[in-house]
Each structure stands twice: as structure tokens, then as C-alpha cells.
Steps between C-alpha positions, in 0.01 A plus 500: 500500500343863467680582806871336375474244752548129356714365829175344685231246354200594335253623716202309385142558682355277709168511369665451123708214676250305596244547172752486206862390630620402148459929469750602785744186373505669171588827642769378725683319179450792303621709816830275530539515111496876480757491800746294322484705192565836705756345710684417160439813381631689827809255483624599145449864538694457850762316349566774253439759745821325704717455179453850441614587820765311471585666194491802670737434790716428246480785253535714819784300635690593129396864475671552858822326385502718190467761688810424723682426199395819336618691799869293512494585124457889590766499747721303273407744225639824690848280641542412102403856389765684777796287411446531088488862539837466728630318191518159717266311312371450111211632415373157370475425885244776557313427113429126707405635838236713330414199247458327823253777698306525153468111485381514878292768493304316184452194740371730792242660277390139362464368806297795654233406186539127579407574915223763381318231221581271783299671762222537238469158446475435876175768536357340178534125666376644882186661285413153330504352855247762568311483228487116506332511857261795320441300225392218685262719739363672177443150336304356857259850494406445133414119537335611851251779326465282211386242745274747702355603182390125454413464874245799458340293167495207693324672733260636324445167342470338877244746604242487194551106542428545882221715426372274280531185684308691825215543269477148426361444884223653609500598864151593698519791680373296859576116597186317451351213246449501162101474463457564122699525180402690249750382216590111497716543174882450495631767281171709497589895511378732800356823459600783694260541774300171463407224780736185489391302812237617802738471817315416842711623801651303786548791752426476845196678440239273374211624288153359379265685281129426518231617300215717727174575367387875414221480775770402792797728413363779645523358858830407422853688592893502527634324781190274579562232636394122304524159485654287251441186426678285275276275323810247435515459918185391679402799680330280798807310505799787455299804548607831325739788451442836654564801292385871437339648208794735323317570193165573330479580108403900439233338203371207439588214257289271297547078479599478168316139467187594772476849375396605896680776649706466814783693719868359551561465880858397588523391816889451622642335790850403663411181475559224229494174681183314679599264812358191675645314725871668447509483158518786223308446174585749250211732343675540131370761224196411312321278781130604544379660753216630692499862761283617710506840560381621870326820396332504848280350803189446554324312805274154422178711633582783194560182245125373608334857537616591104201361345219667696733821488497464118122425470426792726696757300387333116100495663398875423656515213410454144671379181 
């Protein structure tokens, strides 16, 4: 419509097709409905336009026959006005020849006005055709800002909705199982910042934190290798899980129900599965398990010879 054309069908989106057709059904009616009145429209100011034309081809026709006349008149008017003077004709003769030219040149001038207001009438009905097309495109922009000025609302409306509903779900960071919740109550309110639910990870990468006593962690370092065993799986029966030692706490951190201290080891490996006799069974988050760390060798003789070594160093000494 903004453009003037109403020949094709409304071009209605497929992606508004398919969601809301009753929307693009409502446009094409209203589409045809518009048509029909601007076709009407169009058709009466064409129709005048054509009478007027008509009028015209007339009102030309009869100023061009006046003017013949006119000019027979003229040549009339000199015959009459030779032969009066030669005393061969009254003088009432030559009184109606110029009654006559008077008469004609009245109807001349008449009809000149009549082909002039005419012609104006024929530019006034050419510039409502114009206009009507104008009009219409005028009409479509309006109703199409006033309708982008509600699109932009809606909009706005969509996204703050949107926005909203996103924050309804909560979305961890990394794939992995919920191990704790820290608010069971439907409606309850969230701070900013606080803890909702303790997420344990499901990478590839499998980790286990054990405790280590002050006394040991000094033997103990990143990228030692340990054993872990899963107390869940018999260990004589499925063995264990290699790994490597990938962290040590900087400090150390008290049991808050023992009160001893201890350092957090975390011990991670590729695996995440134990096998016996071709089958996987799955090592989940929050089994128990046990590592031990290789922090060295030492040969069976060393093992025996530690006591005597001990008692030899402690014997010259003194409390």
C-alpha cells in the first residue's frame, strides 16, 4: 500500500503464517476492502475526468465553427458595406450583417471562457487522481509508523518479559549433578551473590579430594602419582583408578566436627569408570574414597633397618 501497489495479494510472512494465520487473513480482507474503495474512487474521478473531455471536444468543436462563421460574417460584412456605399443596397442590410458579427463574436468570446473553465476542470480532476493515489500512500505510512511505534512497545514489553522469564531458570556454569540445595522453598527470594545449590561436575576429568595429615604433606607434590580406591567397589575385586596429584591447599583447614587440622589434596584423573570383566561401573560424585599417594621408594632391607637407625640416632641424646 505505501508503495501504491494494491494489484498483487498480501504479502504475509511465513513465520507470521504459520503462528497467527487469522493475522495475515485479516490483512488480506482489509487489503481487498481498501482496493475496492480506491478502485471506486479512481472510477468516479475518471468518469468525470472523460465527461469533461468530452465537454471539451465539444466546446472546441463550437469555438472553431464560430470562428468560420465569424470570418464568412467579415467577408459578408465588406460585400454588404461596398454595394450600400454604391447605393445598391439599404443600409438595414449592413445594420444586420454587423448585428450578426456582434452576435458571433459574443458566442466566440463565451465559448473561449467555456474551453478555458473547461480545461481547468480537467487539471483539477487529473490532480484528484493524483492525490487519491497520495492520499492513500500517506494514509498506509501513518498506520505503518503508528504500528512501528507499537511494535517498538511491544518490544520492549517482550524483552523485560524474556528477561524475566530467563531468570526464572537457573543455569550452572559446568554440566554436572546437583549435590546440595541450599534453599528448598518455592517462592523464597535469592540474594545477590548467595549459594543456591553445590554443583559436582561431570567432565572428563575426574576429581577426588582427600584429607592428608600435617606430618605427611610435606613429602607430598603436584603431579604425584596415587591410587584411588573407591570404597563402594571392592578394591581386591575391581582394583583402582590411577591419577596424579593437581593440587595441595597453600594453608591448612580445620574439621569443623574433629577440630584436627588437615591439607586438601585433589587428586584428578581421566578416568571415571572401574572395569571387570568388560563392564564399566560408573564412579559418581560423592562416593568415598581412599588415595594413596606414592611419595617415594624404599627397599624391604631400609623398611627393617628403620628401627635400629632410629634407636641409634635418639641413643646419645637427651630429652
Amino acid at each position: 500500500e505505501q508503495s501504491g501497489n494494491l494489484a498483487g495479494p498480501f504479502p504475509c510472512p511465513a513465520d507470521i503464517q504459520s503462528v497467527a494465520p487469522q493475522i495475515c487473513d485479516n490483512e488480506q480482507k482489509l487489503l481487498i476492502a481498501r482496493r475496492e474503495n480506491f478502485d471506486n474512487k479512481l472510477s468516479v474521478l475518471k468518469s468525470r475526468l472523460d465527461q469533461r473531455e468530452k465537454e471539451l471536444d465539444e466546446a472546441t468543436a463550437n469555438s472553431e465553427r464560430l470562428t468560420k462563421n465569424l470570418a464568412v460574417s467579415d467577408e459578408e460584412a465588406k460585400l454588404v458595406g461596398s454595394m450600400v456605399k454604391k447605393g445598391l443596397m439599404a443600409r438595414t442590410e449592413q445594420i444586420r450583417v454587423e448585428r450578426e458579427q456582434t452576435e458571433l463574436n459574443g458566442q466566440l468570446n463565451l465559448s473561449g471562457e467555456t474551453v478555458k473553465k473547461i480545461r481547468s476542470t480537467i487539471t483539477e480532476a487529473q490532480l484528484q487522481v493524483e492525490e487519491l493515489g497520495l492520499q492513500l500512500q500517506q494514509e498506509a505510512l501513518d498506520e505503518l509508523t503508528q504500528a512501528l511505534a507499537e511494535l517498538s512497545v511491544v518490544d520492549e514489553t517482550i524483552r523485560g518479559a524474556t528477561d524475566k522469564v530467563a531468570r526464572t531458570d537457573i543455569r550452572s556454569p559446568v554440566d554436572g549433578i546437583v549435590n546440595t540445595l541450599e534453599l528448598n522453598t518455592v517462592g523464597a527470594f535469592v540474594q545477590p551473590g548467595s549459594v543456591v545449590a553445590g554443583i559436582v561436575p561431570t567432565s572428563e576429568t575426574l576429581l577426588v579430594e582427600a584429607r592428608v595429615s600435617p606430618r605427611d604433606v610435606a613429602f607430598i607434590r603436584p603431579d604425584q602419582e596415587a591410587l584411588i580406591k573407591v570404597t563402594a567397589y571392592d578394591f581386591s575385586i575391581f582394583g583402582g583408578i590411577e591419577g596424579k596429584v593437581s593440587n595441595i591447599t597453600a594453608d591448612s583447614l580445620v574439621d569443623e566436627k574433629t577440630g584436627e587440622p588437615f591439607y586438601q589434596v585433589r587428586v584428578a584423573t581421566d578416568k571415571s569408570t572401574l572395569e571387570r570383566d568388560g563392564k564399566a561401573y560408573s564412579i559418581i560424585p560423592g562416593m568415598i574414597c581412599s588415595v594413596d599417594i606414592k611419595t617415594g621408594r624404599k627397599t624391604i632391607l631400609s623398611y627393617l633397618l628403620k628401627p635400629i637407625n632410629k634407636a641409634r640416632q635418639e641413643a646419645m641424646s637427651e630429652r
